[in-house]
N, C-alpha and C positions, 0 to 999 in steps of 0.2 A: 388436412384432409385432401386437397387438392392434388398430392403429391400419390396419393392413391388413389385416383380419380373420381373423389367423393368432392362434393357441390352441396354448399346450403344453400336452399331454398327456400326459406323464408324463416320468422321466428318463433312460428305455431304451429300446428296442423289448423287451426280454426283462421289462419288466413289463403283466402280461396286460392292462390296463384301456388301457394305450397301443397296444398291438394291436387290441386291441377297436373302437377309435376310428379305424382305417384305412381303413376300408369305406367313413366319412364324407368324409375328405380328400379335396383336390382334388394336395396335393406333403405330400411330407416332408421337413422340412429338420434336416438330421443336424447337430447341434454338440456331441457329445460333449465334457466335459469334461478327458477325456484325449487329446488331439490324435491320437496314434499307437494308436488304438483300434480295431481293426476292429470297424463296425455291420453291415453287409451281407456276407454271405456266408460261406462254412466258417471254422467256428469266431468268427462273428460273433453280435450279438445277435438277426440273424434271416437267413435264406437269401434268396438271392433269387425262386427260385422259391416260398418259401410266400408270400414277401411279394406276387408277381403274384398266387398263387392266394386270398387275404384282402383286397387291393384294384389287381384288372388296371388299370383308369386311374389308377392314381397318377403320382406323377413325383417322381424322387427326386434332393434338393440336398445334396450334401457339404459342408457348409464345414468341417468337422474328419473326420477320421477316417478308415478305410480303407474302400472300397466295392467291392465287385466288379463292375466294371462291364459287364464281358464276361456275365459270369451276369444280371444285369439285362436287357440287351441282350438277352439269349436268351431269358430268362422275359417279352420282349414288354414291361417298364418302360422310360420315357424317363428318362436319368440327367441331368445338369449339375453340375459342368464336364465336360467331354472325360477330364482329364485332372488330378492335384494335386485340389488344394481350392479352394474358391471362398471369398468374400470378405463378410460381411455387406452392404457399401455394394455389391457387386455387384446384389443381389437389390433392396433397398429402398435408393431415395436419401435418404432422411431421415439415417441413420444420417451420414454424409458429409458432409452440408449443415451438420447443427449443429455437424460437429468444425469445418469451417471456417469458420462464422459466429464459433464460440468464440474461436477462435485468431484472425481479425477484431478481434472483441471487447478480446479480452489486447491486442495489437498496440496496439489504438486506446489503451487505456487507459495503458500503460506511454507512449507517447509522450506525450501529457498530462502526464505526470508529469513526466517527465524534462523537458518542456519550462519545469517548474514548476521545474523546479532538484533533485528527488528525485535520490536515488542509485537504482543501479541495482538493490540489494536493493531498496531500500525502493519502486522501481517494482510488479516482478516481484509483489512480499507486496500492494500493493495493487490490480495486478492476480486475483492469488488470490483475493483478500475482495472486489473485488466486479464481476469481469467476466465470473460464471457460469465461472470455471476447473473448476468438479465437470462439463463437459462436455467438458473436456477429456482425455485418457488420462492415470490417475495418475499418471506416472513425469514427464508435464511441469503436470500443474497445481501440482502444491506446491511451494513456495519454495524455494529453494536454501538453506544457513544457508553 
């Protein structure tokens, strides 16, 4: 986020020093750790009307959690998405690009190998060690056994 000059400031809205820091924003982008979390509105970590009345130009991005959107809408905030949650490669394409450079990357390397005469473990583990797989989502950068 940095690299687009987006700043977390803190890990709720319900702690004061990330409220504090609303006034300054230009979006807030909600990614609570608990997916099924309401941030926005009754019985969330902030209403939506205080959240218009601490910073009316905001503009507020779901990609987890529950948001009130109709209260948003009403207290005069621009919300995204419509509707559901959004997507980090929605918002910034970087996040996107390098999973698919990666997976490029693995592709390129495992065939090399195998054109080498590797097995197919031993492609897959040498693509792990060293075609940048830490860019890849855990569940397929590590090796099978």
């Amino acid at each position: 986020m940095s690299l687009y000059g987006g700043e977390k400031v803190g890990d709720g809205l319900g702690d004061a020093a990330a409220r504090g820091r609303l006034a300054e924003a230009d979006a807030l982008i909600l990614c609570p750790s608990q997916p099924d979390i309401r941030t926005v509105g009754p019985g969330g970590w902030i209403d939506a009307a205080a959240l218009a009345a601490t910073a009316p130009h905001l503009a507020v991005i779901g990609l987890a959690g529950e948001l009130d959107r109709r209260g948003l809408t009403g207290a005069g905030l621009r919300s995204w998405p419509g509707a559901g949650g959004g997507a980090l490669h929605d918002l910034l394409p970087q996040p996107l690009i390098e999973l698919h450079t990666a997976g490029l990357k693995v592709a390129e390397v495992m065939t090399r190998a195998r054109r080498r005469g590797s097995s197919p473990l031993a492609a897959e583990q040498l693509a792990a060690a060293e075609a940048h797989a830490e860019q890849l989502p855990k569940d397929l950068g590590a090796p099978r056994r």
